[in-house]
C-alpha positions in Angstrom: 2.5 23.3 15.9 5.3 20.1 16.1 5.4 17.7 12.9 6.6 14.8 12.7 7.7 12.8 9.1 6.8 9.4 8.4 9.1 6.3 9.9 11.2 9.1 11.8 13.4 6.9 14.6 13.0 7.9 17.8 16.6 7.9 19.3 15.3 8.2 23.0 15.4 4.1 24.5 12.3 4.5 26.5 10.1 5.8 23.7 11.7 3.1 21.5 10.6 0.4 24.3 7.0 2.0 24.5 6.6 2.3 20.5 7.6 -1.7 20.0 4.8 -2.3 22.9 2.0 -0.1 21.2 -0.6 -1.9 18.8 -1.0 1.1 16.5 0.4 1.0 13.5 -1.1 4.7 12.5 -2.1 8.0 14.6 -2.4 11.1 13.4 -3.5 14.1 16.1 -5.1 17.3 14.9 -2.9 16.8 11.7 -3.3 19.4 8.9 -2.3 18.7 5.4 -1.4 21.0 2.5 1.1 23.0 0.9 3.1 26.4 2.3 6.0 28.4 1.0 9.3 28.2 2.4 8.9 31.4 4.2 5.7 29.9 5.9 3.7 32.9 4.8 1.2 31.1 2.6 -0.4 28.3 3.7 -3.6 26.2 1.8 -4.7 23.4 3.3 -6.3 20.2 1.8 -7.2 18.2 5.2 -7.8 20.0 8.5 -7.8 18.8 11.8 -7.6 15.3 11.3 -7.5 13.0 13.7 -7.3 9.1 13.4 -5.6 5.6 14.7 -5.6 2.3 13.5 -3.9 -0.4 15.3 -3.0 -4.0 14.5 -5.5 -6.3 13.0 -8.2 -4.2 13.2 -10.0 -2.7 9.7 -11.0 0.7 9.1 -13.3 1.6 6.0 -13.2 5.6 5.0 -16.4 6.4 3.5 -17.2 10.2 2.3 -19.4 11.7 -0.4 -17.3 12.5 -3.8 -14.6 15.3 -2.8 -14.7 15.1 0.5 -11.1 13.9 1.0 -11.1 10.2 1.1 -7.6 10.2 -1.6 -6.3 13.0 0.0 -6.5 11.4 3.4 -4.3 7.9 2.1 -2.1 10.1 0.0 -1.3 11.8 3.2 -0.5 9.0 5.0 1.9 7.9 2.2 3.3 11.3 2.5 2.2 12.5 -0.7 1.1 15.6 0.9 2.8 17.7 3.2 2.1 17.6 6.9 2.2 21.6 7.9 0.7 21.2 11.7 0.2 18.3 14.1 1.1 14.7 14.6 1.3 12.0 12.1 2.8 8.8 13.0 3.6 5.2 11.1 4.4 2.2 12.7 8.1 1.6 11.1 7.6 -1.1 8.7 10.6 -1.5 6.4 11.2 -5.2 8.2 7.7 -5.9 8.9 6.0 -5.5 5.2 5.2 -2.2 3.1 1.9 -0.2 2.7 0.7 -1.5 -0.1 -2.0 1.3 -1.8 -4.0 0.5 -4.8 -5.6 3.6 -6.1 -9.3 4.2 -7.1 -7.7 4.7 -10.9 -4.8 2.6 -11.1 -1.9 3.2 -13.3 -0.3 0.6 -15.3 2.8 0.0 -17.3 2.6 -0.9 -20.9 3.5 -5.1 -21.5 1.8 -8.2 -20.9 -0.5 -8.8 -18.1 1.6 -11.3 -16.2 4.6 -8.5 -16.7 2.2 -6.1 -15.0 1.5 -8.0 -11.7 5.4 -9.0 -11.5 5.8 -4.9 -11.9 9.6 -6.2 -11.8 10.2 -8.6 -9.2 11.0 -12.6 -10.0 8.5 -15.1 -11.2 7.2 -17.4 -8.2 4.9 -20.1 -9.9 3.1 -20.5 -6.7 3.0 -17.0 -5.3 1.9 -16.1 -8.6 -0.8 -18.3 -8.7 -2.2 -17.5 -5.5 -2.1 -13.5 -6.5 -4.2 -14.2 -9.4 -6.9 -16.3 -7.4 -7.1 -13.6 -4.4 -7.4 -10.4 -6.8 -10.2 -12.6 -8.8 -8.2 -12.4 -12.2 -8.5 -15.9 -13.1 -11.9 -15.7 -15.1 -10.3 -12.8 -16.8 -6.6 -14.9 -17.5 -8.8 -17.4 -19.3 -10.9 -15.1 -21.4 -8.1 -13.6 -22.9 -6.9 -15.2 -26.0 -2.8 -15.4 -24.5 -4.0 -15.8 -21.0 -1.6 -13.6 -19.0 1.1 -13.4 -22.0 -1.4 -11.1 -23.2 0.1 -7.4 -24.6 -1.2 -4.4 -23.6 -0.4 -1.0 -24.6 -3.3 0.9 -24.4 -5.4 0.7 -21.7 -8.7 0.9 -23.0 -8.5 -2.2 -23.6 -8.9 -3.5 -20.7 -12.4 -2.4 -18.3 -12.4 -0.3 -15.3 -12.9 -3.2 -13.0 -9.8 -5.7 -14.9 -7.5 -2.3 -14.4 -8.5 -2.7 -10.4 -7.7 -6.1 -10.1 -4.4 -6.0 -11.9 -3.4 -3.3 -9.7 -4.5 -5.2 -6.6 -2.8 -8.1 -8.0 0.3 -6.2 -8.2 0.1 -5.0 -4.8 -0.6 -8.4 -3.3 2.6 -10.1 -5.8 4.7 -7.3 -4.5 3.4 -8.1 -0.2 3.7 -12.2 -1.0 7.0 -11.9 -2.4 8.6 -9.2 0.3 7.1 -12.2 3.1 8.7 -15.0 0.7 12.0 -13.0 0.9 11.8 -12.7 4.2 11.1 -16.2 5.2 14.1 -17.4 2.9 16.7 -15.1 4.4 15.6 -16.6 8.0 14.4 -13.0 9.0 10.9 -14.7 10.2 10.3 -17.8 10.9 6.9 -17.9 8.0 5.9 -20.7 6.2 4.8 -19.3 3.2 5.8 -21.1 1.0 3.6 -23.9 2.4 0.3 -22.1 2.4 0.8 -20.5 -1.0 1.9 -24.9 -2.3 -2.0 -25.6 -0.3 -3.9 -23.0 -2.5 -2.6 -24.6 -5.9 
């Protein structure tokens, strides 16, 4: 069967014209996901026959007993698993906004909580603010003894559910910002920075 990678440009004008007037942002048709040699003699595949679309503004929840594929189906969407037949297709974002994917067990990198949620972009008082209030961090801030200056280096120290929510809060830092840059470099007309100065 035809594959096709993740943001590949379509160099053909009327397809361009008829991908900027669809709504779906992903489709995949009677995709199958896994891993095969380079000879294409071995095959094993993790997702069969998928098939799925999501268009623009509209929520999907994925729901599946445990190992029946629910990771698998995000990380191949993300491309983290090879697409071996079918049709996968995502909506080009790079000047739109990333996928943003927080994880069921979220990784973190070793520093202080505030260092975390930056995850290495500039400090936006405002933006920052507003993360911490939509991921529902604030009640954990102002438990801890140095609020978000707090160092962590192990993270047992912190519970399951404070791990999630700095993750999300990452991902959300990481969305505001990319809209903030955007807005200031006159790419989109947003005003951001106005709703984000409402919430505080």
């Amino acid at each position: 069967g035809s594959s096709s990678s993740i943001h590949e440009k379509n160099n053909n004008k009327d397809d361009n014209v008829t991908e900027e007037r669809s709504n779906l942002i992903i489709k995949l048709e009677n995709a199958f996901f896994g891993t095969k040699r380079h000879d294409r003699r071995y095959e094993k595949y993790i997702l069969k026959n998928i098939n799925f679309s999501l268009e623009n503004n509209t929520l999907a929840i994925v729901i599946g007993n445990v190992g029946s594929g629910k990771t698998a189906f995000f990380e191949s969407i993300l491309g983290d698993i090879q697409l071996i037949h079918g049709f996968l297709y995502v909506k080009n974002v790079l000047y739109n906004m990333p996928i943003l994917y927080v994880p069921q067990n979220s990784w973190l990198s070793i520093g202080n909580i505030r260092s975390m949620i930056l995850f290495g972009n500039e400090y936006n008082s405002g933006i920052y603010r507003y993360t911490v209030e939509q991921s529902e961090l604030l009640n954990d801030i102002s438990s801890f003894k140095n609020g978000d200056m707090r160092y962590v280096n192990d993270d047992h120290n912190l519970s399951k559910g404070q791990k999630v929510r700095i993750s999300l809060a990452r991902a959300l830092y990481h969305h505001y910002m990319h809209l903030h840059k955007l807005s200031s470099n006159g790419e989109k007309k947003m005003r951001v920075d106005d709703s984000f100065a409402n919430k505080n």
